[in-house]
CHARMM-style PDB file with segment names, atoms N, HN, CA, C and O in Angstrom:
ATOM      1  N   UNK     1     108.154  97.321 118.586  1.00  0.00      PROA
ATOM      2  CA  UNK     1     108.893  96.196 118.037  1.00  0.00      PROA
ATOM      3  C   UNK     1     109.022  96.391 116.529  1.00  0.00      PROA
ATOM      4  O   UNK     1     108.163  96.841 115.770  1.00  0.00      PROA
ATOM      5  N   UNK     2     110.032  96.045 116.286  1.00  0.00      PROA
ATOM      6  HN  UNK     2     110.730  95.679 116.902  1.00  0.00      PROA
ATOM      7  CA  UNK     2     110.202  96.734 114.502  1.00  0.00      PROA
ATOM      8  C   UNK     2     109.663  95.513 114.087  1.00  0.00      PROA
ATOM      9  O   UNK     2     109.146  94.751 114.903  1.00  0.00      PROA
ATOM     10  N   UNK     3     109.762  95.158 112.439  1.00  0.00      PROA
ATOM     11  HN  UNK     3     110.182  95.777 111.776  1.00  0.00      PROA
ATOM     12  CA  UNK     3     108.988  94.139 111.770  1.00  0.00      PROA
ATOM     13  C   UNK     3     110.338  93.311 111.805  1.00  0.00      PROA
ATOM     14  O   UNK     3     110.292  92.175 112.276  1.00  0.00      PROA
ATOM     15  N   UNK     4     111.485  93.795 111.352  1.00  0.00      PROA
ATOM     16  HN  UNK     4     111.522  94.718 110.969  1.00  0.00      PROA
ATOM     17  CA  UNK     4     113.076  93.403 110.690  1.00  0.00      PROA
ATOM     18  C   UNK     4     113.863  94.062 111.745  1.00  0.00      PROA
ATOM     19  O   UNK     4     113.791  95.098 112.406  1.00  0.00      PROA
ATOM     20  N   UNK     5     114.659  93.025 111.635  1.00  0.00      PROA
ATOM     21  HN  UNK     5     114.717  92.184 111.098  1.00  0.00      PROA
ATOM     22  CA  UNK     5     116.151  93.211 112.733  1.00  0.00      PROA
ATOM     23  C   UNK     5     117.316  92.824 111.725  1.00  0.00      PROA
ATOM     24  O   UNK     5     117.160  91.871 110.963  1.00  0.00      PROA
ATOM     25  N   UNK     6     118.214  93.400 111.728  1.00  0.00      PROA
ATOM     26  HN  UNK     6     118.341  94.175 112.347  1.00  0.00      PROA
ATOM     27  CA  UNK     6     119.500  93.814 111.452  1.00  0.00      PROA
ATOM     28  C   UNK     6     120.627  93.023 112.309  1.00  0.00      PROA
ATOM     29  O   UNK     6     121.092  93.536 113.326  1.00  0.00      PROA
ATOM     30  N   UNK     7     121.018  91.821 111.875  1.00  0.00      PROA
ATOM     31  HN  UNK     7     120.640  91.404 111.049  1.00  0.00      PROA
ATOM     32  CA  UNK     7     122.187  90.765 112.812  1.00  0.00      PROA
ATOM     33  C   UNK     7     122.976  90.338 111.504  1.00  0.00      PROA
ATOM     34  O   UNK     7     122.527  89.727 110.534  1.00  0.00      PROA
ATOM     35  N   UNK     8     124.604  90.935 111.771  1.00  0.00      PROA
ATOM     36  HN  UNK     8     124.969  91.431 112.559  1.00  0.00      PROA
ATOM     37  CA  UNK     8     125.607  90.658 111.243  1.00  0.00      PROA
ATOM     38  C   UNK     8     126.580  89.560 111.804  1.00  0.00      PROA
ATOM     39  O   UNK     8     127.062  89.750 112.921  1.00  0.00      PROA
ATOM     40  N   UNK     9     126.945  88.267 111.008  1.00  0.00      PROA
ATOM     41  HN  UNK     9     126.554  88.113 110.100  1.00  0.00      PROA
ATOM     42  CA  UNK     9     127.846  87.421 111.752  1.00  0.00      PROA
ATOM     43  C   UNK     9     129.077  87.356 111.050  1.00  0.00      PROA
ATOM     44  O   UNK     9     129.356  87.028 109.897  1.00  0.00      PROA
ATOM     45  N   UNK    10     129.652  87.691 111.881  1.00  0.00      PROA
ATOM     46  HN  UNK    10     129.425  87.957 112.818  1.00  0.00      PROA
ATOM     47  CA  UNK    10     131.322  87.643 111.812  1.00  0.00      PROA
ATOM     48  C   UNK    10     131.990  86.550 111.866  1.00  0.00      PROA
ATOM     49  O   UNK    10     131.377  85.619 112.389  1.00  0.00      PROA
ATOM     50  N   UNK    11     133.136  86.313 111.472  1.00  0.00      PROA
ATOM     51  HN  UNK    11     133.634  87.070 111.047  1.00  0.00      PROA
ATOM     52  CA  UNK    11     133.979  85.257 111.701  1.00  0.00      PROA
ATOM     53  C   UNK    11     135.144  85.501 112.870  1.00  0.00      PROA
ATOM     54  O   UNK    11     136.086  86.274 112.694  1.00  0.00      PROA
ATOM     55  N   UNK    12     134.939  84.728 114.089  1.00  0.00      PROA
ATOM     56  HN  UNK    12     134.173  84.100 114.231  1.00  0.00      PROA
ATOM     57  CA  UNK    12     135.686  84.810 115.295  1.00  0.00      PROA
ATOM     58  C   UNK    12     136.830  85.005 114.918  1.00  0.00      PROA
ATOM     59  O   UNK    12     137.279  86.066 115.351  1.00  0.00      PROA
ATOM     60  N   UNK    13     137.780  84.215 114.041  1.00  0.00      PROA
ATOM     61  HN  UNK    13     137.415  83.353 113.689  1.00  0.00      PROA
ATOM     62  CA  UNK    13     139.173  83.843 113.273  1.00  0.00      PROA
ATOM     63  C   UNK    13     139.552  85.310 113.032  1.00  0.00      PROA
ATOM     64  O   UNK    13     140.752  85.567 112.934  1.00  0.00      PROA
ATOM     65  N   UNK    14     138.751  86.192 112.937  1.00  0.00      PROA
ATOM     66  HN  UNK    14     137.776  85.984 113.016  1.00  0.00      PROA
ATOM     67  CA  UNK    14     139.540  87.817 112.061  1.00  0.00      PROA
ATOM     68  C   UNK    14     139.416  88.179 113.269  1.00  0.00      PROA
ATOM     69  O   UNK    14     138.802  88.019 114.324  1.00  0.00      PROA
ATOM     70  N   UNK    15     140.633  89.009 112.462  1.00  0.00      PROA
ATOM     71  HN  UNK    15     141.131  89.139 111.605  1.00  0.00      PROA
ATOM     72  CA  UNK    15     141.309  90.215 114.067  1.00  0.00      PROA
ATOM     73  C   UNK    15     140.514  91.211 114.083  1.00  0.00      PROA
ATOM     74  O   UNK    15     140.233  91.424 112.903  1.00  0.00      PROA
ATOM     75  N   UNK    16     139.914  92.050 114.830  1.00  0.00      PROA
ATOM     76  HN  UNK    16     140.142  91.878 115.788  1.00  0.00      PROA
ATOM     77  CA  UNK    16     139.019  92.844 115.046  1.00  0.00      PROA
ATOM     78  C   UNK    16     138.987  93.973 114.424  1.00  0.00      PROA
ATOM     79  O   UNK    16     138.009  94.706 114.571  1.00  0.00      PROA
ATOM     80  N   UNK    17     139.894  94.284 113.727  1.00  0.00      PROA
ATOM     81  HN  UNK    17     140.688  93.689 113.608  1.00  0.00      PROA
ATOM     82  CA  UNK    17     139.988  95.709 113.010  1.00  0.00      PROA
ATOM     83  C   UNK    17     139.348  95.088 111.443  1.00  0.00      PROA
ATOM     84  O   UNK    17     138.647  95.760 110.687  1.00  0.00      PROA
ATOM     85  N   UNK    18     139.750  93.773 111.213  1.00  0.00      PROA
ATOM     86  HN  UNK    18     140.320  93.226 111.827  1.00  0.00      PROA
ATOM     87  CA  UNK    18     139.343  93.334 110.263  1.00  0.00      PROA
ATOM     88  C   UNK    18     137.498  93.130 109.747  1.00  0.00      PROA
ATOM     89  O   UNK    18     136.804  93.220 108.735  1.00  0.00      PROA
ATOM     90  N   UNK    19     137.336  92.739 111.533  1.00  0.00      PROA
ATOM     91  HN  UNK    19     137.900  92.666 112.356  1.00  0.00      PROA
ATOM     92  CA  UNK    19     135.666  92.188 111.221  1.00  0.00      PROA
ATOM     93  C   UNK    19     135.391  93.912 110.891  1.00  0.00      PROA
ATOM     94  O   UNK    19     134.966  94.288 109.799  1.00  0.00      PROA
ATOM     95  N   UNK    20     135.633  94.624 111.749  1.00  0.00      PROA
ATOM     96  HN  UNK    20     135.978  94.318 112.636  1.00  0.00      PROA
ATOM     97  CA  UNK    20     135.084  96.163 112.348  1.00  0.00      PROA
ATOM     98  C   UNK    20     134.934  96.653 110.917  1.00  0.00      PROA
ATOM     99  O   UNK    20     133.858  97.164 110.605  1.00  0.00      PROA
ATOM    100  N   UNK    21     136.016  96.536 109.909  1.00  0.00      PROA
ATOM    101  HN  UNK    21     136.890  96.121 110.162  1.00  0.00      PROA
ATOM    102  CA  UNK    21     136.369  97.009 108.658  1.00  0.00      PROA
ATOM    103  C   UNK    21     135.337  96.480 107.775  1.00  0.00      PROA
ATOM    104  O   UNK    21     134.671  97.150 106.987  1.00  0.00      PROA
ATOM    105  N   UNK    22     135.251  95.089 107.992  1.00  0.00      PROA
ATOM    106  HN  UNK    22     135.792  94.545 108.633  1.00  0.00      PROA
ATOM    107  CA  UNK    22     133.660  94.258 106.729  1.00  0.00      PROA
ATOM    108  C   UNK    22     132.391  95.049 107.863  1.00  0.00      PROA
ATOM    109  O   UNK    22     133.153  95.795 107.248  1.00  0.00      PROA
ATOM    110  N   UNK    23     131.775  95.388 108.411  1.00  0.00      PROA
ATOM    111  HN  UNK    23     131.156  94.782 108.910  1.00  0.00      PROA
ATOM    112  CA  UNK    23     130.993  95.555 109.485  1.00  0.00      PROA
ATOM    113  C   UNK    23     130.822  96.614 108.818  1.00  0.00      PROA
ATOM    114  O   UNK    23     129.685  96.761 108.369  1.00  0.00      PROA
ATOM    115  N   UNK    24     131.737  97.581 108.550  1.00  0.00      PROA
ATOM    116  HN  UNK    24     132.660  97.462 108.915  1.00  0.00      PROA
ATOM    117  CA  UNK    24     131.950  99.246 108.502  1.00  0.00      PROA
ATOM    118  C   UNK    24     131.290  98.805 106.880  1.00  0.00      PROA
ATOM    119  O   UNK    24     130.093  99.086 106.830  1.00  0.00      PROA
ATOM    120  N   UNK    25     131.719  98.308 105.834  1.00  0.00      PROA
ATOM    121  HN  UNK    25     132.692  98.080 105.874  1.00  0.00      PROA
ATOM    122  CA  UNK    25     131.511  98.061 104.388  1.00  0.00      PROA
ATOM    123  C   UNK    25     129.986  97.396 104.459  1.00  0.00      PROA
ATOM    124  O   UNK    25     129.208  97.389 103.505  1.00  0.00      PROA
ATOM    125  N   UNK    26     129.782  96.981 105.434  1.00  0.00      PROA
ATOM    126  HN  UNK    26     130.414  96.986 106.209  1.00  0.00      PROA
ATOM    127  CA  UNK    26     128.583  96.051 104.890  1.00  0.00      PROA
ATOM    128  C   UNK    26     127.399  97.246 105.726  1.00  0.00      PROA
ATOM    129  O   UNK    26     126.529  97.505 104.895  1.00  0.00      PROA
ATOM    130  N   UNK    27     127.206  97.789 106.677  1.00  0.00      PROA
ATOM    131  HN  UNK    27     127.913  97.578 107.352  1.00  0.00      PROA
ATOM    132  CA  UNK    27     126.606  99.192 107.222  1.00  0.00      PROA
ATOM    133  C   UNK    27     126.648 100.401 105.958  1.00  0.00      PROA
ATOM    134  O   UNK    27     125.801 101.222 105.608  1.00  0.00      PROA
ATOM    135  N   UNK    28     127.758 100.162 105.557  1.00  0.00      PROA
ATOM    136  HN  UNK    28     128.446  99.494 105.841  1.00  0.00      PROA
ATOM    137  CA  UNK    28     127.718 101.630 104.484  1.00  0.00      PROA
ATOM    138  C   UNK    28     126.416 101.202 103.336  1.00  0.00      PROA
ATOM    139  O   UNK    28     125.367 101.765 103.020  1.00  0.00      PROA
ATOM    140  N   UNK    29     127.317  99.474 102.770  1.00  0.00      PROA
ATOM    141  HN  UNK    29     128.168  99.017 103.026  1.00  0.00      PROA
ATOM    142  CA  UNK    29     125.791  99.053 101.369  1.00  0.00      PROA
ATOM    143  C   UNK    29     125.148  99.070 101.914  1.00  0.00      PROA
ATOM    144  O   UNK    29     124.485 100.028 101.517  1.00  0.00      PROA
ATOM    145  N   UNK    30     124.649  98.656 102.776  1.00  0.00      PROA
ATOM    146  HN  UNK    30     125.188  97.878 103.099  1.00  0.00      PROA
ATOM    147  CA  UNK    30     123.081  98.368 103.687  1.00  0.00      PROA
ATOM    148  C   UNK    30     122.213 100.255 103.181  1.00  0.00      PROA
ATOM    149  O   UNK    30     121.318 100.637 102.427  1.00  0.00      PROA
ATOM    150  N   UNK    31     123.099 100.834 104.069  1.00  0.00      PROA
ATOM    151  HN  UNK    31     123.827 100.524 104.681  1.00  0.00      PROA
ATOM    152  CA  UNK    31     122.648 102.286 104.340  1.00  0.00      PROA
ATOM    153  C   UNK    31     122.184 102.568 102.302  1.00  0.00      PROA
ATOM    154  O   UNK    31     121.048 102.486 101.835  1.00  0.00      PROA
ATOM    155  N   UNK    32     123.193 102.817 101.683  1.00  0.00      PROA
ATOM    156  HN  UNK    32     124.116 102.884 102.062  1.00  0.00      PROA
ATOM    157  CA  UNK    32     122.504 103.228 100.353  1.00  0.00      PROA
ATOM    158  C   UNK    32     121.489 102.356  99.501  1.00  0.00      PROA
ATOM    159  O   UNK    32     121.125 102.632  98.358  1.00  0.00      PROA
ATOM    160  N   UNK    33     121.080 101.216 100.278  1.00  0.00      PROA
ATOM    161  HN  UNK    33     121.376 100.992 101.207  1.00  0.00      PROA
ATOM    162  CA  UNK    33     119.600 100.291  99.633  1.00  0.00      PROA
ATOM    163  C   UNK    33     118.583 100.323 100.075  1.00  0.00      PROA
ATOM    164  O   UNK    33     117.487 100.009  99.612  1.00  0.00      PROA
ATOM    165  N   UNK    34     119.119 101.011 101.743  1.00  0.00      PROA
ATOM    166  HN  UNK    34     120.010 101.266 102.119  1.00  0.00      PROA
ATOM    167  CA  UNK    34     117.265 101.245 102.139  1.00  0.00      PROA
ATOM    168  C   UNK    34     117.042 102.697 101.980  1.00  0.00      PROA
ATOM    169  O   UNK    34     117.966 103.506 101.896  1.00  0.00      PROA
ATOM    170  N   UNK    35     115.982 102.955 101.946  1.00  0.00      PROA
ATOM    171  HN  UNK    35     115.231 102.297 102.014  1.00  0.00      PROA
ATOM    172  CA  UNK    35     115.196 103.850 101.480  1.00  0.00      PROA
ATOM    173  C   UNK    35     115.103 104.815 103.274  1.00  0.00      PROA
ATOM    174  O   UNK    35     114.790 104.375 104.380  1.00  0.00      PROA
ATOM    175  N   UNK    36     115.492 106.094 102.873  1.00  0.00      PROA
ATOM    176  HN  UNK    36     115.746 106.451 101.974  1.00  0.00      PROA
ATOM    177  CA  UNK    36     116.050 107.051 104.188  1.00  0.00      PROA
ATOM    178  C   UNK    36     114.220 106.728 105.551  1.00  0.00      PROA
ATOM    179  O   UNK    36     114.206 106.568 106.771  1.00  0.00      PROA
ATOM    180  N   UNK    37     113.126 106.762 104.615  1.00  0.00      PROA
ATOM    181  HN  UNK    37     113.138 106.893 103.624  1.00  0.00      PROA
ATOM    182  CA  UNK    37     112.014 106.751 105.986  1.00  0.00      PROA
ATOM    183  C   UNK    37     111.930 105.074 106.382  1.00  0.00      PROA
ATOM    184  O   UNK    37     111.294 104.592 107.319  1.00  0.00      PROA
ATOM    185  N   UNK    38     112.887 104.242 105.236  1.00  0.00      PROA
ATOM    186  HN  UNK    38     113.404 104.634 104.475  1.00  0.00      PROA
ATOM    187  CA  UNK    38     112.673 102.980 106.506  1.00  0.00      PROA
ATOM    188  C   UNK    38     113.948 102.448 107.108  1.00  0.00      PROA
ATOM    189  O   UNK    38     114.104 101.239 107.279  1.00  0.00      PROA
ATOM    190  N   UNK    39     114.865 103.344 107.431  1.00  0.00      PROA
ATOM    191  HN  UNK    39     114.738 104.327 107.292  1.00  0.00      PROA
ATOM    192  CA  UNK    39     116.116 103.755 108.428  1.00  0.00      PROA
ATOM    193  C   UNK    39     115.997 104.116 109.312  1.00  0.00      PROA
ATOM    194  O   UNK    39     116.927 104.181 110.115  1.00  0.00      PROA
ATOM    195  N   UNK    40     115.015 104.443 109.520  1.00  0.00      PROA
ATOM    196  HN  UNK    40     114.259 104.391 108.868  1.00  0.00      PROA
ATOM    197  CA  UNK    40     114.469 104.866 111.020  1.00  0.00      PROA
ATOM    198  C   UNK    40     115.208 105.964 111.481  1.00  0.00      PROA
ATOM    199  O   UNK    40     114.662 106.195 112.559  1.00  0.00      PROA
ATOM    200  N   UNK    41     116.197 106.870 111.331  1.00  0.00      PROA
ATOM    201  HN  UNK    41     116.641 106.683 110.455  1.00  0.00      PROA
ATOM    202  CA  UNK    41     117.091 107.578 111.870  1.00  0.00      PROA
ATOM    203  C   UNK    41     116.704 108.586 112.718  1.00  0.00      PROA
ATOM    204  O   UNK    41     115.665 109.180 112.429  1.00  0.00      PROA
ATOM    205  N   UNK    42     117.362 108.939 113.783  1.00  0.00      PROA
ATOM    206  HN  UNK    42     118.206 108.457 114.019  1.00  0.00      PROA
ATOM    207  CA  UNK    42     117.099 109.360 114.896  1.00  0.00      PROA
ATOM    208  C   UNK    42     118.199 110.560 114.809  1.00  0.00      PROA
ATOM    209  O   UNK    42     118.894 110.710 113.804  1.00  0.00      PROA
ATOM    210  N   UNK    43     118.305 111.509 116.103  1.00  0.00      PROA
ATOM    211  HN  UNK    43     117.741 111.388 116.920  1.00  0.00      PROA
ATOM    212  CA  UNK    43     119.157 112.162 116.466  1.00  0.00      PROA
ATOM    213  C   UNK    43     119.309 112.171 117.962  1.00  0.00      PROA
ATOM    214  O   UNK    43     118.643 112.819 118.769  1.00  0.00      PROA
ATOM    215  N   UNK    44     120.554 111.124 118.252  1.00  0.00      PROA
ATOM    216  HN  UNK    44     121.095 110.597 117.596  1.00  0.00      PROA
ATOM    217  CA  UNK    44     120.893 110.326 119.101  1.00  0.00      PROA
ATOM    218  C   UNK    44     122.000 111.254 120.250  1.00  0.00      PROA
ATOM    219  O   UNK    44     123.159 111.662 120.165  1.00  0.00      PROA
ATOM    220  N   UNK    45     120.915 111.306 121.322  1.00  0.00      PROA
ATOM    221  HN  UNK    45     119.975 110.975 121.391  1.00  0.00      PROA
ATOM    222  CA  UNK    45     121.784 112.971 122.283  1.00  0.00      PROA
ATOM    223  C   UNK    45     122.622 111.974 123.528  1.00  0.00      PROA
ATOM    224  O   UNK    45     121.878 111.272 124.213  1.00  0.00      PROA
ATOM    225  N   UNK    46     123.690 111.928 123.734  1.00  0.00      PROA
ATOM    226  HN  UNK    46     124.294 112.498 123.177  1.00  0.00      PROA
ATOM    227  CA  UNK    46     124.683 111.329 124.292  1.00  0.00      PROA
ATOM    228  C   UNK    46     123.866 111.568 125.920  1.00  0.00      PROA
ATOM    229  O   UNK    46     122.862 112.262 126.081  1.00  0.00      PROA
ATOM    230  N   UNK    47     124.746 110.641 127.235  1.00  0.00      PROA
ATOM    231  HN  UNK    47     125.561 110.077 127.104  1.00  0.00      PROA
ATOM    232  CA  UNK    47     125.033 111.121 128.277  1.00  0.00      PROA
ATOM    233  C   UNK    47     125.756 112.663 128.587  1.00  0.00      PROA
ATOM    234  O   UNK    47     125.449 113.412 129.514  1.00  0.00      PROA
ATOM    235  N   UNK    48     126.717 112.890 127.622  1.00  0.00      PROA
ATOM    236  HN  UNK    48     126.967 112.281 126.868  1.00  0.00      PROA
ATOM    237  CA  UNK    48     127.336 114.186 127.840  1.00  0.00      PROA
ATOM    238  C   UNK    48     126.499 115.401 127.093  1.00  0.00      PROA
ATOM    239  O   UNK    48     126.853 116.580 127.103  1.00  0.00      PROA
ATOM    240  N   UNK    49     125.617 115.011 126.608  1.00  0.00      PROA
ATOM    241  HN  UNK    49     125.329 114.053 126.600  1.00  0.00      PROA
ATOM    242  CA  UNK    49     124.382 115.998 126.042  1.00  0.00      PROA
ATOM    243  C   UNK    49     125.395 116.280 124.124  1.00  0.00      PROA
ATOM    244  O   UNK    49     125.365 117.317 123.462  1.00  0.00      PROA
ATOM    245  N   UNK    50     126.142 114.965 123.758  1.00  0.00      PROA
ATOM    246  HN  UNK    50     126.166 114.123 124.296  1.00  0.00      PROA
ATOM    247  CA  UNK    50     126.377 115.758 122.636  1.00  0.00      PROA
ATOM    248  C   UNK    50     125.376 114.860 121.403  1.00  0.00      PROA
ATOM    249  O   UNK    50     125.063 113.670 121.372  1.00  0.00      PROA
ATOM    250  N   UNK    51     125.054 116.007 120.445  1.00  0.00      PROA
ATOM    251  HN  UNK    51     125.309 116.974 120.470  1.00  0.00      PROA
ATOM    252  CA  UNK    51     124.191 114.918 119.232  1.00  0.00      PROA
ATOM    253  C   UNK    51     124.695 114.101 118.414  1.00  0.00      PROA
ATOM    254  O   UNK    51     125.873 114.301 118.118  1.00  0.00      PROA
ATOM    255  N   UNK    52     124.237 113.345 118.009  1.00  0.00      PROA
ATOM    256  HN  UNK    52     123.279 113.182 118.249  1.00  0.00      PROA
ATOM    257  CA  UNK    52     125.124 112.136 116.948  1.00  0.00      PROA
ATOM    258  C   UNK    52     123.870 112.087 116.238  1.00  0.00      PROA
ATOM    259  O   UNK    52     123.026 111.591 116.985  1.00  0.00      PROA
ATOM    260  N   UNK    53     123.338 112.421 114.996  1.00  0.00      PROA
ATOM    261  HN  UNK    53     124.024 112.824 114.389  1.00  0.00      PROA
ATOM    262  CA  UNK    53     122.718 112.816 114.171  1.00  0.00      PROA
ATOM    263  C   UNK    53     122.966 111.411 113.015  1.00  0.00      PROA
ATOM    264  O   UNK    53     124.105 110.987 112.826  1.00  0.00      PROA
ATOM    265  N   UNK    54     121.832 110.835 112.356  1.00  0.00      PROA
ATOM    266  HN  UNK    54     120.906 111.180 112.511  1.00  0.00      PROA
ATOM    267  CA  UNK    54     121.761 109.857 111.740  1.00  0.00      PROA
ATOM    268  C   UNK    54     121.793 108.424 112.122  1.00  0.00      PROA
ATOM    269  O   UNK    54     121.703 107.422 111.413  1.00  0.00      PROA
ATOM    270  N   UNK    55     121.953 108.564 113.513  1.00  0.00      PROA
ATOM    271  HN  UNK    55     122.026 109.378 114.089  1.00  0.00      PROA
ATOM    272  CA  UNK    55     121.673 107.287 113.768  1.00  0.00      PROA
ATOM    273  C   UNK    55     120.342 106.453 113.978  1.00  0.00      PROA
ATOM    274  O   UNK    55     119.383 106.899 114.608  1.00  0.00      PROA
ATOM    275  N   UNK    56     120.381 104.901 113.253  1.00  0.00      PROA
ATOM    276  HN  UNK    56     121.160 104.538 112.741  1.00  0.00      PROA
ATOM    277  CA  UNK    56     119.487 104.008 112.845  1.00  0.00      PROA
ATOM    278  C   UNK    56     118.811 103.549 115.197  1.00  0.00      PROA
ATOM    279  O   UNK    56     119.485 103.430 116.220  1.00  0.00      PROA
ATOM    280  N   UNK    57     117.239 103.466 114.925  1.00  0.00      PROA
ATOM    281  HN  UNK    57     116.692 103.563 114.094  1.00  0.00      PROA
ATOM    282  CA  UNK    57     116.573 103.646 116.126  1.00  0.00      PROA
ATOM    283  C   UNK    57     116.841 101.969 116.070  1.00  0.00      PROA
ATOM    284  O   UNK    57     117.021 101.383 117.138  1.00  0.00      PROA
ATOM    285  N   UNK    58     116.862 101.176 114.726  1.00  0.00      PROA
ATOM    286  HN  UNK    58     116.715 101.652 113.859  1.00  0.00      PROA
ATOM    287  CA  UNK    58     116.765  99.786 114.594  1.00  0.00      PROA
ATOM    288  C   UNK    58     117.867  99.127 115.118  1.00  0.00      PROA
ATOM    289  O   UNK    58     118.852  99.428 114.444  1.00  0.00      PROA
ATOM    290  N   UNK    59     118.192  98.233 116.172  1.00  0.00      PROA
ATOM    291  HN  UNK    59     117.392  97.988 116.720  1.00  0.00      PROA
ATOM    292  CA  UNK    59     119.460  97.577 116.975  1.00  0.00      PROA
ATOM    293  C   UNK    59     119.783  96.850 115.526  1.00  0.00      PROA
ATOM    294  O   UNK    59     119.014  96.433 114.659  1.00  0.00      PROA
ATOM    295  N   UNK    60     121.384  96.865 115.616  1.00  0.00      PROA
ATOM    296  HN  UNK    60     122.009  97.203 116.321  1.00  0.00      PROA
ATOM    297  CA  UNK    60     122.212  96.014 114.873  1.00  0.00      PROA
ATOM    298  C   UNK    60     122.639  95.187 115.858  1.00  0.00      PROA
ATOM    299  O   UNK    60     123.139  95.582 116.912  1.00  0.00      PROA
ATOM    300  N   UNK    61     122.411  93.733 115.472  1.00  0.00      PROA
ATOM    301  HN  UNK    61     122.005  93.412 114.616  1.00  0.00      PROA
ATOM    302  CA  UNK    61     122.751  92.693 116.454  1.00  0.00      PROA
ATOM    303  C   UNK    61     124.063  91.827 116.056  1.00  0.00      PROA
ATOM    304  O   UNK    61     124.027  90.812 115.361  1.00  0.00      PROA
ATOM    305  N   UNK    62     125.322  92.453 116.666  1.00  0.00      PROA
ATOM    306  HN  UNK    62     125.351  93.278 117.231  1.00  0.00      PROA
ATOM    307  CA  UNK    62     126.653  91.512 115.790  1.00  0.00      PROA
ATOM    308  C   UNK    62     126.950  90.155 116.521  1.00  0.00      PROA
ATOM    309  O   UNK    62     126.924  90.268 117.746  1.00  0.00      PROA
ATOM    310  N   UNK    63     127.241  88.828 116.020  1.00  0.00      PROA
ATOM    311  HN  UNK    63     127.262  88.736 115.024  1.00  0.00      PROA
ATOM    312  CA  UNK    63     127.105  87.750 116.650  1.00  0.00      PROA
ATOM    313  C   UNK    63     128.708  87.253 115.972  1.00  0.00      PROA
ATOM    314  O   UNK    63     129.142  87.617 114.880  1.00  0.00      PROA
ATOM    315  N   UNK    64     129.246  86.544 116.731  1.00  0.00      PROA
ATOM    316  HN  UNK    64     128.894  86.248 117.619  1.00  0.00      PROA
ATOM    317  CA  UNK    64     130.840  86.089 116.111  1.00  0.00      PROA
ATOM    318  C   UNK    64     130.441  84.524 116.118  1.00  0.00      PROA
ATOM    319  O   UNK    64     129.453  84.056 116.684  1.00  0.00      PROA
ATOM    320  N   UNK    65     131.254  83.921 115.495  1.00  0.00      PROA
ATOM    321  HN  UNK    65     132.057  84.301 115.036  1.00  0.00      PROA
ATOM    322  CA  UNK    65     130.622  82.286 115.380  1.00  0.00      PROA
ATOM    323  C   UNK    65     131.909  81.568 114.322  1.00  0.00      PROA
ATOM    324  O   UNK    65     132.202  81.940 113.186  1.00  0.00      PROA
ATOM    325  N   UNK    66     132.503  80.485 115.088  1.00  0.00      PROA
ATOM    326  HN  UNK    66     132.265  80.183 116.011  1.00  0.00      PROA
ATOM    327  CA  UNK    66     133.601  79.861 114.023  1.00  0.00      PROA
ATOM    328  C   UNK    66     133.357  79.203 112.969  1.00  0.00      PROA
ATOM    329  O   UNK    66     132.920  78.074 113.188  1.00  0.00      PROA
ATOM    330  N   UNK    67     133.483  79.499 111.864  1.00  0.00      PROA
ATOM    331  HN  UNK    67     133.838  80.416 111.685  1.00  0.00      PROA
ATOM    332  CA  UNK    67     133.366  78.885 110.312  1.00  0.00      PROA
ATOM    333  C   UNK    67     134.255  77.863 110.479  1.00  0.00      PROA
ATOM    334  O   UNK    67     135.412  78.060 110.852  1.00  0.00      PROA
ATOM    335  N   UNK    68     133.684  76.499 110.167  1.00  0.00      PROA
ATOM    336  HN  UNK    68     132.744  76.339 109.865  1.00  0.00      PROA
ATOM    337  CA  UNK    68     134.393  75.178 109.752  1.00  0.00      PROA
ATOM    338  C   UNK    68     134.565  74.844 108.409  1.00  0.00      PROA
ATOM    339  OT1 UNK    68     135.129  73.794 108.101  1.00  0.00      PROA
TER     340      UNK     68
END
């Protein structure tokens, strides 16, 4: 069980390329403030046996929710 979890909330109202796009910007700052051994990063071997190298072991939890 990690100590910290990682949950981004979106605004339902944006079109999906839009949230995907703040999601994509807010993953990139995130990535250059933590410090690379508490990123946990893995090297993440697909069903089709291919590697995806740098990926975080820590779940990002995205939640959508309407702003009033």
């Amino acid at each position: 069980m990690f100590e910290n979890k990682l949950v981004a909330v979106l605004n339902k109202s944006c079109e999906p390329g839009v949230a995907m796009n703040a999601l994509a910007h807010m993953s990139f700052g995130l990535g250059q403030l933590v410090e690379e051994k508490n990123a946990l990063l893995c090297n993440y071997v697909d069903a089709t046996a291919l590697s995806h190298p740098a990926i975080s072991s820590i779940a990002l939890y995205c939640v959508k929710c309407k702003f009033e």
